[in-house]
C-alpha positions in Angstrom: 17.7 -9.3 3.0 16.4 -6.0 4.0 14.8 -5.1 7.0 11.6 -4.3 6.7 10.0 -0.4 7.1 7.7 -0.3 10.6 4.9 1.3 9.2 2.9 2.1 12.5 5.1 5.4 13.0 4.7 7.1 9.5 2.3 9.7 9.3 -1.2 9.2 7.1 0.2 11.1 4.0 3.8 9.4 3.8 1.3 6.3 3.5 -0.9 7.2 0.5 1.6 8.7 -0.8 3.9 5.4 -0.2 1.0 3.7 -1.8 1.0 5.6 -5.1 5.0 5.1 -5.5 4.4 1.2 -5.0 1.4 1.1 -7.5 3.3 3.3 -10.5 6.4 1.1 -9.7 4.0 -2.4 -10.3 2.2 -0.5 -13.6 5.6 0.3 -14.7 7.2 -2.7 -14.2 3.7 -4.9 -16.1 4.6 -2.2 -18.8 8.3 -3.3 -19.2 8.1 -6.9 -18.9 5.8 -7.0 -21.8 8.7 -6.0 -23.9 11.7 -7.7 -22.7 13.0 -10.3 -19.8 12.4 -9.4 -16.1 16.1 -10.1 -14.3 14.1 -10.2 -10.8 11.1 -12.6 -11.1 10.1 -11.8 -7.5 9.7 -8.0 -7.7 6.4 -7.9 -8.8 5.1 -10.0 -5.9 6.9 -8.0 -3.2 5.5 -4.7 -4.8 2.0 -6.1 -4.1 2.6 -7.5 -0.8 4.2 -3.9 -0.1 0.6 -2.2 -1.5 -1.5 -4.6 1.1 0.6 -3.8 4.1 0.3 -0.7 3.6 -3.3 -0.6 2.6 -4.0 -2.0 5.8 -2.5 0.1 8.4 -4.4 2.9 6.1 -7.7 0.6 6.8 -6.6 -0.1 10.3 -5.8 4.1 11.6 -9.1 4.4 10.1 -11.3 1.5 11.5 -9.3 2.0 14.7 -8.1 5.6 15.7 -5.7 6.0 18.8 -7.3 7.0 21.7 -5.6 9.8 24.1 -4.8 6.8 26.6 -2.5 5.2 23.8 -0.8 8.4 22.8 -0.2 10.3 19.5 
């Protein structure tokens, strides 16, 4: 199993842009299983769960931005 990415130390683009590549990667994948057999039955759950984390330490840098005491 992979490790999983620490999203805390990317930077606030990397993550929408993260974002994006997850959602075009779950449209695309809807898309193709329409037409023929998925081999990995799983992928379309991980995809979302990858979306949410992300979406949230989006929500959370936003609802909560680091003060000069916590660092940069």
């Amino acid at each position: 199993m992979a490790k999983k990415q620490s999203l805390t130390n990317t930077s606030a683009e990397d993550l929408h842009k993260l974002a994006a590549n997850k959602r075009e990667e779950l449209r695309a994948l809807r898309f193709n299983v329409a037409g023929s057999k998925n081999r990995n039955v799983k992928l379309a759950r991980t995809l979302r769960k990858e979306i949410a984390r992300t979406l949230t330490e989006q929500n959370s840098r936003r609802n909560n931005p680091p003060t000069e005491s916590q660092g940069k």
